[in-house]
C-alpha positions as CSV (number, residue, x, y, z in Angstrom):
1,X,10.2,-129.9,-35.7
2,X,12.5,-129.6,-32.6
3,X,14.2,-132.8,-31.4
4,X,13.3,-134.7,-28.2
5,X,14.9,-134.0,-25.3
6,X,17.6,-136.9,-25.1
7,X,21.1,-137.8,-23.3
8,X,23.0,-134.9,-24.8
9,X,21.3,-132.4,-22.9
10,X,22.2,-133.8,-19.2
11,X,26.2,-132.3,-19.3
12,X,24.5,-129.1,-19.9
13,X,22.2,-129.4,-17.1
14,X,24.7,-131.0,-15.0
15,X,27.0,-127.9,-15.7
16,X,24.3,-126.0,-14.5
17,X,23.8,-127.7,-11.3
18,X,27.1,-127.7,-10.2
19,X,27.7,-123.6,-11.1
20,X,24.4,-123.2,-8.9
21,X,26.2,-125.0,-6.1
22,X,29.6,-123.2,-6.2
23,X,27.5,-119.6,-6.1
24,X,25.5,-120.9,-3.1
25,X,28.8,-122.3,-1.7
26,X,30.6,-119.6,0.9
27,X,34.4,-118.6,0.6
28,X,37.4,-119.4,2.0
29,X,38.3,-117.8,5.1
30,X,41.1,-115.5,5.4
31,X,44.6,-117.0,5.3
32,X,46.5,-113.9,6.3
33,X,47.3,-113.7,9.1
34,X,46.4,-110.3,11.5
35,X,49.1,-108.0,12.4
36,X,50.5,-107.7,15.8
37,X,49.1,-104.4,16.7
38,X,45.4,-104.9,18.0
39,X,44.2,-101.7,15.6
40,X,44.4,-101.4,12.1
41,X,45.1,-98.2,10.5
42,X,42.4,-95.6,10.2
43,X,42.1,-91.9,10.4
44,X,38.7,-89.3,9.8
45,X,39.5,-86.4,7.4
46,X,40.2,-83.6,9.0
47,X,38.6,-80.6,7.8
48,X,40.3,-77.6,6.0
49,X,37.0,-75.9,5.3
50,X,34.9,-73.8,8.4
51,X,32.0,-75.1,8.6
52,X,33.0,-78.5,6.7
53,X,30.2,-79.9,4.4
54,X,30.2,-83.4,5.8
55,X,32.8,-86.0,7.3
56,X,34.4,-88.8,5.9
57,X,36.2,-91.5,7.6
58,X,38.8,-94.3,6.7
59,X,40.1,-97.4,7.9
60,X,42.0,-100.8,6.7
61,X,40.1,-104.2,7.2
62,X,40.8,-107.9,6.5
63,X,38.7,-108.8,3.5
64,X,39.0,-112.7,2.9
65,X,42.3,-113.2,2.3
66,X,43.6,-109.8,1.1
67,X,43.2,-106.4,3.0
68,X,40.4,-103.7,2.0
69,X,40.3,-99.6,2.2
70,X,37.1,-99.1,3.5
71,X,35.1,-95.8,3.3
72,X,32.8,-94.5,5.7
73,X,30.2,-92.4,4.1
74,X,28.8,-89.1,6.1
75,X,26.0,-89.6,8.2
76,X,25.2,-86.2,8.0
77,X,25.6,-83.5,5.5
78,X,25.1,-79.8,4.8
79,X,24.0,-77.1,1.9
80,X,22.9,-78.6,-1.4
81,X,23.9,-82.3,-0.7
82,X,21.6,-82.6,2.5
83,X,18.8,-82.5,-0.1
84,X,19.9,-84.4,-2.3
85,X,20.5,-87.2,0.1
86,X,24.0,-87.8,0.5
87,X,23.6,-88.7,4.2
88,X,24.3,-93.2,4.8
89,X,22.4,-94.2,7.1
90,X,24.5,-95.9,10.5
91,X,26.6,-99.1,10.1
92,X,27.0,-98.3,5.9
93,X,30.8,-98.8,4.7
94,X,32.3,-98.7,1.1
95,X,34.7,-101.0,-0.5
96,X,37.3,-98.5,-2.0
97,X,40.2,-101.2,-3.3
98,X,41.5,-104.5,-2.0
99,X,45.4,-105.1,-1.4
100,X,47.3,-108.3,-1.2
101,X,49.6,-106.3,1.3
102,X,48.2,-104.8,4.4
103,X,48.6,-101.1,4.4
104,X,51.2,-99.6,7.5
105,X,49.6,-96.0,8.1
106,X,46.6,-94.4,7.0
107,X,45.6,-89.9,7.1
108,X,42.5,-88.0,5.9
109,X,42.1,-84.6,5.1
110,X,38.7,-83.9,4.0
111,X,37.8,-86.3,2.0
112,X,40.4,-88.1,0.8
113,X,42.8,-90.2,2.1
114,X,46.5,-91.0,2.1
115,X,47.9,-94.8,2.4
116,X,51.6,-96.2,3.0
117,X,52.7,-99.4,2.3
118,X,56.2,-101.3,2.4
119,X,57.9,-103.4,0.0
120,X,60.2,-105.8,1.8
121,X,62.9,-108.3,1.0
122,X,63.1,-111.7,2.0
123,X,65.3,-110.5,5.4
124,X,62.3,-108.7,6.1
125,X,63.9,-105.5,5.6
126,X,62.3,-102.4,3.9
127,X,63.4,-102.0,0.4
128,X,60.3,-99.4,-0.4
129,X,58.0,-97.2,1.3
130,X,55.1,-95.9,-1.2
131,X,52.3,-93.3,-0.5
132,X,48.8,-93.5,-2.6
133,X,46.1,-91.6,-2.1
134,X,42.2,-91.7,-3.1
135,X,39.3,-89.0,-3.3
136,X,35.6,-89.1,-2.8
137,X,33.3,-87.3,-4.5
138,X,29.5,-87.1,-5.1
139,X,28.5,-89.6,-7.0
140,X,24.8,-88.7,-7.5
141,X,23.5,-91.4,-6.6
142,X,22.5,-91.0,-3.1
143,X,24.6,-92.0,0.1
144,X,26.9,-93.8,-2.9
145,X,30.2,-91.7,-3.0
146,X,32.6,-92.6,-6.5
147,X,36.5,-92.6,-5.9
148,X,39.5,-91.0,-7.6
149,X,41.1,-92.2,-9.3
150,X,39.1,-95.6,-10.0
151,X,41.0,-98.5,-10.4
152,X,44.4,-97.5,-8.8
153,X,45.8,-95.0,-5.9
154,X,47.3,-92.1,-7.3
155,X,51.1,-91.8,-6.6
156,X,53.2,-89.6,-4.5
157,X,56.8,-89.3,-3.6
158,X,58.1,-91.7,-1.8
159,X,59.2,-92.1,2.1
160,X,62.5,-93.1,3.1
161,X,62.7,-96.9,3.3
162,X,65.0,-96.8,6.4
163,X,63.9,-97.5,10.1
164,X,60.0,-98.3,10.8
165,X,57.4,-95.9,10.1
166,X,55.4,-95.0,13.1
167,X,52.7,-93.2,11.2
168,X,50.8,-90.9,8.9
169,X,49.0,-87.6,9.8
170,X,48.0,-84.4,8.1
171,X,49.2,-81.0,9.7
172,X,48.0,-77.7,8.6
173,X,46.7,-79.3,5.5
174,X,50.1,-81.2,4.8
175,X,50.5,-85.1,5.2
176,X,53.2,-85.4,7.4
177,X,55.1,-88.5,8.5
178,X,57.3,-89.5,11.8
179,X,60.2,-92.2,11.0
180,X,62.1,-94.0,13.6
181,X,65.1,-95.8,12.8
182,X,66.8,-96.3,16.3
183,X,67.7,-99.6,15.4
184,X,69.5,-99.1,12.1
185,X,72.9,-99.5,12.2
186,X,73.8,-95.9,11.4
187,X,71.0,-94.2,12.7
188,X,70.1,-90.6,11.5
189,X,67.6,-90.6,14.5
190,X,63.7,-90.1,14.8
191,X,62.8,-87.4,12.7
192,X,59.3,-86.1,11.1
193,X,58.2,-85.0,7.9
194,X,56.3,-82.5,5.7
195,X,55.5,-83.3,2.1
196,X,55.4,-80.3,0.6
197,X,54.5,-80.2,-2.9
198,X,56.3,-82.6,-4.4
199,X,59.1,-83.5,-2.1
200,X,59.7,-84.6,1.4
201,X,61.3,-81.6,4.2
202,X,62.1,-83.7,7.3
203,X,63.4,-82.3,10.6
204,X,64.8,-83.9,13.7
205,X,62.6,-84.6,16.6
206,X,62.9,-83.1,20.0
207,X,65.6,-85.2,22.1
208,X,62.4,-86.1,25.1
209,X,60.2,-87.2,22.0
210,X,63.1,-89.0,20.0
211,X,64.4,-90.5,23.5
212,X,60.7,-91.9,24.0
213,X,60.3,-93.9,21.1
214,X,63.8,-95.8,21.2
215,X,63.1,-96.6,24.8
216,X,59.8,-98.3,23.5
217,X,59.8,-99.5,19.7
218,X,56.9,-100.0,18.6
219,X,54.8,-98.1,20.7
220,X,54.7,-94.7,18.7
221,X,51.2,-93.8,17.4
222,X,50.9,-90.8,14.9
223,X,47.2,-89.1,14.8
224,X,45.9,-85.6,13.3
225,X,44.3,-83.5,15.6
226,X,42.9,-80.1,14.9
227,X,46.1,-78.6,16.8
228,X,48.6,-79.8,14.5
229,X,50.5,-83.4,14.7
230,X,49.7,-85.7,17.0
231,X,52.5,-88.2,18.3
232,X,51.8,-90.6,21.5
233,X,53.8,-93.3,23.0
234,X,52.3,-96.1,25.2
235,X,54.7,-97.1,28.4
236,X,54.4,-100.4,29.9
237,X,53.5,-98.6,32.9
238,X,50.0,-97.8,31.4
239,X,51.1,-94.4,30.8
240,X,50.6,-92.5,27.5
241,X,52.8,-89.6,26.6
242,X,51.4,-87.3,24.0
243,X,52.9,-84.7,22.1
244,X,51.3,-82.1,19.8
245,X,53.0,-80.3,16.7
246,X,52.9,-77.8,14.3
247,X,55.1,-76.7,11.2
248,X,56.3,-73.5,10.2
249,X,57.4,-74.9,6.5
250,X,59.1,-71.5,4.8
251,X,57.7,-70.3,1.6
252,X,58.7,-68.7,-1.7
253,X,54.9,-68.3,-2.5
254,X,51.7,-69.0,-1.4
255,X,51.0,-71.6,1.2
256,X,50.0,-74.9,-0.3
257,X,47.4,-76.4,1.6
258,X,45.7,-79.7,0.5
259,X,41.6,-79.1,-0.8
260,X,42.2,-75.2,-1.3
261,X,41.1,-75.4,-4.6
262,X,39.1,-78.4,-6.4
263,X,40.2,-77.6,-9.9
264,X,44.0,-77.7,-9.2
265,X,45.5,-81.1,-8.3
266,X,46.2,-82.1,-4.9
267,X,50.1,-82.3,-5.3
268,X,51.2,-80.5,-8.2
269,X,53.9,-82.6,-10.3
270,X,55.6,-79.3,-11.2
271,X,57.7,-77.0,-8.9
272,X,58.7,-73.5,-10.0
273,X,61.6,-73.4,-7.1
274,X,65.2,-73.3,-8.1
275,X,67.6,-75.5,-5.8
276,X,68.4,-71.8,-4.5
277,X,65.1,-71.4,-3.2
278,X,64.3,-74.7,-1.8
279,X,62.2,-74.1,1.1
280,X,64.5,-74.9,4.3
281,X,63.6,-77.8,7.1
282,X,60.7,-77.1,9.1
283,X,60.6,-75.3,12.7
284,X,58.6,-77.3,14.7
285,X,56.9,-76.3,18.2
286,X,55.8,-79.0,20.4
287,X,53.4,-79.4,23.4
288,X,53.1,-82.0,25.9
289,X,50.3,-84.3,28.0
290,X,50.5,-87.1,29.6
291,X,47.7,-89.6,30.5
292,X,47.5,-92.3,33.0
293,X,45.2,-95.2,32.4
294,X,45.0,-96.5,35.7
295,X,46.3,-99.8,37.2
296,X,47.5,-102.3,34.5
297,X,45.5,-105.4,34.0
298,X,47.1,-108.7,32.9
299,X,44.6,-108.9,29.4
300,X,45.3,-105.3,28.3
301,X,48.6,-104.6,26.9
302,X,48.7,-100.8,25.4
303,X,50.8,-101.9,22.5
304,X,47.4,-103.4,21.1
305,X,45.9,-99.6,21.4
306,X,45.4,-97.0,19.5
307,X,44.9,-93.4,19.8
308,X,42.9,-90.7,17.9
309,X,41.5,-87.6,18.0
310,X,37.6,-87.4,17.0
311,X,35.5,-83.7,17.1
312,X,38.2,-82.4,19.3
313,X,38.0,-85.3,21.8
314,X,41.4,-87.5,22.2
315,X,40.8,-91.3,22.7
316,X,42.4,-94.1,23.1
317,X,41.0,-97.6,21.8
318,X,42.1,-100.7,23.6
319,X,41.5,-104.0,22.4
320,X,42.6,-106.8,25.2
321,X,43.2,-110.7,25.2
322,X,39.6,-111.3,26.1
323,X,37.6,-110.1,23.3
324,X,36.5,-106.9,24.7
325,X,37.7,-103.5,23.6
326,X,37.2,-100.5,25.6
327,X,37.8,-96.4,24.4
328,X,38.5,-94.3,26.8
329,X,38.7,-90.2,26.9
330,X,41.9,-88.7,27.9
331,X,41.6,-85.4,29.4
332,X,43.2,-83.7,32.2
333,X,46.2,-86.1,33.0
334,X,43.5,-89.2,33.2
335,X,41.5,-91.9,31.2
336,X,37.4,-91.8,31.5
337,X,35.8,-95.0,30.0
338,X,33.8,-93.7,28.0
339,X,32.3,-96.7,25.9
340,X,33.1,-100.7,26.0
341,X,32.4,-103.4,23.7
342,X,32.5,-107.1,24.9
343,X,32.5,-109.0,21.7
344,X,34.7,-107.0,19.6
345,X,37.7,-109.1,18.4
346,X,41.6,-108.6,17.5
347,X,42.4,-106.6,15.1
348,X,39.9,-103.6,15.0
349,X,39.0,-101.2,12.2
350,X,38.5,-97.7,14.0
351,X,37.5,-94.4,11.9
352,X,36.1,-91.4,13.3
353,X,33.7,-88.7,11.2
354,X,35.2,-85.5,12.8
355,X,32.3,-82.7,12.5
356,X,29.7,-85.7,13.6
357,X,31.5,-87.0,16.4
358,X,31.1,-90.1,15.5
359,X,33.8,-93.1,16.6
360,X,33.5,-96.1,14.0
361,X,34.5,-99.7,14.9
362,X,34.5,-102.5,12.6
363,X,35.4,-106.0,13.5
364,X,35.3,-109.4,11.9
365,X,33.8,-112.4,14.0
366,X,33.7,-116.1,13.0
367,X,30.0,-117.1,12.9
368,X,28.9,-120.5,14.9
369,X,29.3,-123.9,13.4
370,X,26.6,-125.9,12.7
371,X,25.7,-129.0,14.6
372,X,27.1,-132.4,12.9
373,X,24.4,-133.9,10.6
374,X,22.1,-130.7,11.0
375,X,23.0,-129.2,7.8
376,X,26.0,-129.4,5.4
377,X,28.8,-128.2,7.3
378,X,30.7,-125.5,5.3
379,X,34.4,-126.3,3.8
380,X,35.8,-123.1,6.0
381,X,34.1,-120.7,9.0
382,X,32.1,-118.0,7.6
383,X,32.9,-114.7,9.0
384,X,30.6,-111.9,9.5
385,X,31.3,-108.4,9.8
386,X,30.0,-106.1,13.3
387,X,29.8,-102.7,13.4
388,X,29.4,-99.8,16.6
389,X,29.3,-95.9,16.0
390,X,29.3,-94.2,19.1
391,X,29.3,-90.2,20.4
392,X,32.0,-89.2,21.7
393,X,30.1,-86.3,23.1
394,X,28.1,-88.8,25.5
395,X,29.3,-92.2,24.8
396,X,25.9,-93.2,23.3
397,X,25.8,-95.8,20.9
398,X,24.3,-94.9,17.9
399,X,24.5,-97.9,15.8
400,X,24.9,-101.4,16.7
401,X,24.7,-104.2,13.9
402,X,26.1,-105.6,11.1
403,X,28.5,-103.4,8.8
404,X,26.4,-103.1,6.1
405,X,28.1,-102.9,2.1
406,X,26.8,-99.4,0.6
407,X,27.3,-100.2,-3.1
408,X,24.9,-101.2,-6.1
409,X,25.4,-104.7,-5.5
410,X,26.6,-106.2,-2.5
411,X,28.6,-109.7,-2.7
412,X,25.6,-111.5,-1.2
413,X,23.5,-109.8,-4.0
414,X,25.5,-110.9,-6.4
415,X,25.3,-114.1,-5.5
416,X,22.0,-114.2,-5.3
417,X,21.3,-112.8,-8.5
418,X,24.0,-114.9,-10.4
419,X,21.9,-118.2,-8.6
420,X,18.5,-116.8,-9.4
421,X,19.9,-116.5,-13.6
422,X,21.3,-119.7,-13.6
423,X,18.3,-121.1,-12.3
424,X,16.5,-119.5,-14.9
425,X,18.9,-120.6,-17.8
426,X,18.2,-124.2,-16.4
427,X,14.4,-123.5,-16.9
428,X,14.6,-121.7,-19.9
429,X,16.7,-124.4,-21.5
430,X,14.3,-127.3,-20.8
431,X,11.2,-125.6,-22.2
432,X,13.3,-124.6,-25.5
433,X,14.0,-127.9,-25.7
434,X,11.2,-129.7,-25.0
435,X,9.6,-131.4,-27.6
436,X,6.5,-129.9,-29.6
437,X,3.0,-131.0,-28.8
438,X,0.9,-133.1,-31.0
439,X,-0.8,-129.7,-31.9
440,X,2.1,-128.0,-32.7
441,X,0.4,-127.3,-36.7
442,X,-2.7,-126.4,-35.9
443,X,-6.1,-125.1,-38.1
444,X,-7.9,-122.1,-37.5
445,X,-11.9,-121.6,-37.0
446,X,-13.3,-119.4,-39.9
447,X,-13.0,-116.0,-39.1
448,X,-9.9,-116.1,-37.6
449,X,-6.1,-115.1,-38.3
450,X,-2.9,-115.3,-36.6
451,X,-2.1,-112.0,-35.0
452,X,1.0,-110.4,-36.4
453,X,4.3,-110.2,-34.4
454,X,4.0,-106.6,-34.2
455,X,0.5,-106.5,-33.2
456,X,2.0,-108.9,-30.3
457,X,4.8,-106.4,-29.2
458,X,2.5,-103.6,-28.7
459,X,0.4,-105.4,-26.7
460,X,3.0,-106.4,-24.8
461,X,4.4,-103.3,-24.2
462,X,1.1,-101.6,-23.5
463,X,0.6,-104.7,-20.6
464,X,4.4,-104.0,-19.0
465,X,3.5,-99.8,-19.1
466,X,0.3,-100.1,-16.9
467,X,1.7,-103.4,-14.4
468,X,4.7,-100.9,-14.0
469,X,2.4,-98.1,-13.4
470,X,0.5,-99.5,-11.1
471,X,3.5,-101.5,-9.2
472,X,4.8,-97.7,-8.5
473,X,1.7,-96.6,-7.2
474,X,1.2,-99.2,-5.3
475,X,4.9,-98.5,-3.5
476,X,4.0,-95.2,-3.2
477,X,6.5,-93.5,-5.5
478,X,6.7,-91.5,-8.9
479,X,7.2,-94.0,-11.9
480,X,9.7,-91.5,-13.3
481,X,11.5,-91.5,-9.6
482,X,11.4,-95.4,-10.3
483,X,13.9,-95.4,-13.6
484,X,16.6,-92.5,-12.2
485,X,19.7,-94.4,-11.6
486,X,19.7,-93.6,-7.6
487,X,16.4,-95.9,-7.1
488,X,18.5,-98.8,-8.9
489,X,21.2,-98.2,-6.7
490,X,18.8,-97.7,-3.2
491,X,16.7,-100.8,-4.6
492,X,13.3,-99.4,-5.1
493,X,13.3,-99.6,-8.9
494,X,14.1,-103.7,-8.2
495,X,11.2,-103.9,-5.5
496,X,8.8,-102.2,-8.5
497,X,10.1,-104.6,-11.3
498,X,9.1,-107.1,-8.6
499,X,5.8,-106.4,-8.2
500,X,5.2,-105.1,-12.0
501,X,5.8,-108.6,-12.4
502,X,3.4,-109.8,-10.3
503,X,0.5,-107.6,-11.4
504,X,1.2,-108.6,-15.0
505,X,0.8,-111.8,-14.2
506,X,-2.3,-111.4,-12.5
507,X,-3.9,-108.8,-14.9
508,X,-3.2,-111.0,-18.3
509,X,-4.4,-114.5,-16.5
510,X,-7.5,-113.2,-15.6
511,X,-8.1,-110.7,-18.5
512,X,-7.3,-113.6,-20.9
513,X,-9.4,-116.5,-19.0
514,X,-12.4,-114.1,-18.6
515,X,-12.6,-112.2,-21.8
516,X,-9.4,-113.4,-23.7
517,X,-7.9,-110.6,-23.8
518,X,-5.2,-108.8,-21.7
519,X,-5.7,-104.6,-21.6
520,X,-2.8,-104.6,-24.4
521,X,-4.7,-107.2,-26.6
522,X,-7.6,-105.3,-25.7
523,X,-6.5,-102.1,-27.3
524,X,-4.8,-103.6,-30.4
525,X,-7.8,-105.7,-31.4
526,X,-6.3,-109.2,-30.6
527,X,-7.0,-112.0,-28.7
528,X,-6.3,-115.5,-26.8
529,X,-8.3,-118.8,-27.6
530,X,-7.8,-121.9,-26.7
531,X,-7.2,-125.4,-28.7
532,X,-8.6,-127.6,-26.2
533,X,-12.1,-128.5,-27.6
534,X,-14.7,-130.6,-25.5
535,X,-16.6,-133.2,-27.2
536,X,-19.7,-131.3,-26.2
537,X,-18.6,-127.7,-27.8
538,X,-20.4,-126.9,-31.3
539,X,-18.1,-126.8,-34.6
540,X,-18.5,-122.6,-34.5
541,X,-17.4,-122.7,-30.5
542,X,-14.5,-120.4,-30.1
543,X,-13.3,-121.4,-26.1
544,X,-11.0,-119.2,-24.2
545,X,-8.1,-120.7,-22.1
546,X,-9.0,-121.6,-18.6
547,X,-7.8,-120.4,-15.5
548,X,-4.9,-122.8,-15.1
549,X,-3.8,-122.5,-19.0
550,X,-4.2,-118.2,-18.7
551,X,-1.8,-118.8,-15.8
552,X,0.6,-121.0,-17.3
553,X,0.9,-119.2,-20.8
554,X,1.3,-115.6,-18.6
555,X,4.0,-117.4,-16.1
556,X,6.0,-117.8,-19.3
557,X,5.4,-114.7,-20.9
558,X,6.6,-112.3,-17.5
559,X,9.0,-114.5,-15.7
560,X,11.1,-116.0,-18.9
561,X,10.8,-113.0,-21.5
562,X,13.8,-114.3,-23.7
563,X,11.8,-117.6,-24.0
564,X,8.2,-115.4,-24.7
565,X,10.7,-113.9,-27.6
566,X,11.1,-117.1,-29.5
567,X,7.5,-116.6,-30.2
568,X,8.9,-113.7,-32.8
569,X,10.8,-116.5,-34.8
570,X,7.9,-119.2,-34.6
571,X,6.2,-119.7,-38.2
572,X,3.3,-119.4,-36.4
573,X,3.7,-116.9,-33.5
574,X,3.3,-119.4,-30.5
575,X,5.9,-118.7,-27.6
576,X,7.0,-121.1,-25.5
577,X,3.7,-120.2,-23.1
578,X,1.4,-120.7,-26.0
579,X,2.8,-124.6,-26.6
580,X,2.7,-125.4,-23.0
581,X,-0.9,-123.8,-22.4
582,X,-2.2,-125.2,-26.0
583,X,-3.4,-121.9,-27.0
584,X,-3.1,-119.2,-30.0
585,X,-3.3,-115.3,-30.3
586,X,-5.4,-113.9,-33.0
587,X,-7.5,-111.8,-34.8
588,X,-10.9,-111.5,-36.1
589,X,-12.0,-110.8,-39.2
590,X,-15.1,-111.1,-41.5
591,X,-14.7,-113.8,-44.4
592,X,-15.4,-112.7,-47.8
593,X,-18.1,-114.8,-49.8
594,X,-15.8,-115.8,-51.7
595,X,-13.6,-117.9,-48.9
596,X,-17.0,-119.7,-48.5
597,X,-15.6,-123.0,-50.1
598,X,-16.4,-124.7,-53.5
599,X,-20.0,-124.9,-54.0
600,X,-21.8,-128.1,-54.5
């Protein structure tokens, strides 16, 4: 006999409560504070393949109070993965990994991507400059793309810590870097690098370039562009000065280019080069543009810009004082406007999928408080993240919304689903609890026997095998299709669990208040009958549950199956369901004259 439901029971409950309002409750807001620039890092992998297969794009973002690599899945892609549906639809990002530190420079090439980041000391000054990179692959599972390696970024020589790094790019395959350190007190000068292999080659920069960035620190923007290294600096003049590069790295073998061969790492660890045959500095050849972007407006400063070269097309993002950012096309000595956005806010998150022609921006924007004594105001503002994907072709917007989390579960999923089980534990714990009913040892009519727990298990499974059957018809799809792991991930298999539930529900009340019997009771010979006699009902009456009891016994049974278990360990087979509705499963069978009774 279980006990009462007493005193000792409420901390449990109350435990309960309060875990159910800390899910529902939302998180802090960030605490970091943004950068100065206006534009986080990002950069679209440039291709190394003709055609490529698809594009990836990359950018940094603020993510609570910590700083996310976010991973713009293809929109479109070609050969065998087009059919097997690798293409996200617009405004779908991917969490990759989330730094306490923002990142300071961010390069693609293909699809993976190559992230710096500075170690400083309490001066402020650099005391390390690392390089990670990450790689995205197929995954299988539809638009959902995996990452190597998984849980960290793997490793690559490190940069120089001296002077400030203006940025990362990829030429001819290569990452390459550009480090000024004008300000140092023994300057080497402004100087760019190749990483080749496993060790950085750097080279001076032309005296125009290098004479450029120490007239305006902090105004040097690296890019890749399908001509080779892309270095611009912003004047205060409105005036953007562009240079292009390529390397001519000397070689004692083969030319190392990064992608050429998937089975082969990235950057080898191992050099076969002797210090004799250490490939010399780089010859680089450099061309020029510059770019006017017309009369200067108090709001718009061009240190908060960025520039980048999408599908061939050079652009430069500007992000101004009054919430409005505008991307303009640089081409033949000018600036076109080419799109603007009037509620994007400081700092932005700008990608770009190079064979698509597709520019990505992500932004973060605080959503409206409520009114005092409308609703429970929340601790901290709630911030919501906006997305725009537009052509660079035309200037079209082709997505405007919310930047949606492509993943298995997003964080508003989980939450959800943690509420929904807690919720459940709550409900399932008061009905294990509960006391027993007065006919908790009950008597059977002649004829009868408790069905046996295994008789009970097939039935059930036969009744969850047709409501799922007939919840994927009814959604249209193939019930194998429903159990592969990409309709998990795309939710389908949740929406036919969903209504499998539903139909079970619907197809065991009625069954058993009609005819006692579900179809998997039907087909194992067992049945449901009720102990609720009326006065009026003959001593050989057999009832069946009524509508109301079917319902309630079923509601148990589909939506709390842990608590339909307990019915396994029950000395007599009644689950939770069974109590509540006052009824019993069991077979027929014909006495033998000999269970007549004693004779008279």
């Amino acid at each position: 006999m279980r006990r009462p439901l007493t005193r000792s029971c409420l901390p449990t409950l109350i435990a309960l409560a309060w875990a159910v309002v800390v899910l529902l409750c939302p998180r802090p807001a960030a605490g970091q504070t943004p950068p100065a620039t206006g534009v986080l890092p990002g950069a679209g992998g440039m291709w190394t393949t003709t055609p490529p297969l698809e594009s990836h794009g990359w950018m940094v973002a603020p993510w609570g109070d910590q700083w996310a690599l976010v991973h713009v899945p293809p929109r479109v892609v070609r050969g065998s993965l087009a059919q097997e549906g690798f293409a996200a639809a617009g405004g779908n990002v991917r969490l990759v990994s989330m730094f306490k530190d923002a990142p300071v420079a961010l390069a693609a090439v293909d699809s993976r991507a190559f992230v710096a980041f500075e170690t400083l000391d309490r001066g402020g000054r650099v005391m390390k400059r690392e390089v990670g990179s990450v790689t995205a692959f197929p995954s299988g599972l539809g638009a959902i793309w995996r990452f190597e390696p998984e849980a960290a970024l793997m490793t690559h020589p490190l940069l120089p810590p001296d002077g400030m790094l203006v940025g990362l790019g990829i030429v001819d395959g290569r990452l390459s870097a550009v480090i000024d350190d004008s300000l140092e007190a023994n300057p080497i000068g402004p100087r760019v690098g190749v990483l080749h292999r496993d060790r950085w080659l750097w080279a001076a920069l032309e005296d125009r370039i290098a004479s450029e960035l120490q007239m305006h620190p902090g105004r040097g923007r690296v890019f890749s562009s399908k001509d080779g290294l892309g270095l611009a600096v912003s004047t205060p003049n409105r005036e953007v000065l562009v240079w292009t590069g390529r390397a001519e790295v000397p070689q004692t073998r083969d030319s190392y280019v990064f992608g050429a061969d998937v089975d082969e790492p990235l950057l080898s660890d191992k050099s076969d080069e002797s210090p004799a045959q250490s490939p010399q500095p780089p010859q680089w050849s450099w061309t020029f543009q510059r770019f006017s972007l017309g009369a200067p407006a108090e709001s718009v400063d061009l240190a908060m810009g960025t520039i980048m070269e999408c599908s061939g097309v050079l652009l430069w993002i500007q992000p101004d004082a009054a919430g409005r950012a505008t991307v303009y096309e640089l081409i033949e000595g000018r600036a076109t406007q080419l799109a603007e956005f009037p509620d994007a806010t400081r700092p932005l998150s700008v990608t770009c999928l190079q064979d698509e022609g597709r520019l990505v921006l992500v932004w973060s924007q605080v959503e409206a408080a409520p009114q005092p004594g409308t609703e429970l105001a929340p601790s901290s503002p709630k911030r919501k993240y906006e997305a725009r994907e537009v052509s660079v072709a035309t200037g079209r917007v082709l997505y405007a919304g919310p930047a949606k989390s492509l993943g298995p579960v997003s964080p508003t999923d989980l939450r959800i689903l943690s509420t929904a089980l807690l919720i459940v534990m709550g409900i399932a714990l008061l009905l294990v609890l509960r006391p027993d009913p007065d006919d908790a040892v009950v008597s059977l009519p002649d004829g009868f026997a408790l069905a046996e727990s295994s008789r009970r298990m097939v039935a059930a499974m036969i009744d969850g095998v047709l409501a799922w059957w007939i919840a994927a018809v009814l959604w249209g799809l193939d019930v194998g299709a429903t159990l592969a792991p990409a309709s998990m991930v795309t939710g389908q298999t949740w929406y036919v669990a969903g209504t499998a539930i539903i139909v079970g529900i619907f197809l065991g009340t009625f069954g058993e208040w009609r005819a006692g019997r579900s179809p998997g009771k039907l087909l194992v010979g067992c049945e449901v009958i009720s102990l609720v006699r009326r006065p009026d009902h003959p001593p050989e009456f057999v009832p069946r549950p009524g509508f109301w009891r079917a319902l309630e016994r079923n509601a148990v049974k589909w939506l709390l199956p842990p608590v339909a278990m307990l019915g396994l360990f029950d000395d007599q087979g009644r689950h939770r369901g069974d109590m509540l509705a006052r009824t019993l499963v069991v077979i027929r069978y014909e006495p033998f004259e000999g269970d007549a009774g004693p004779e008279e």
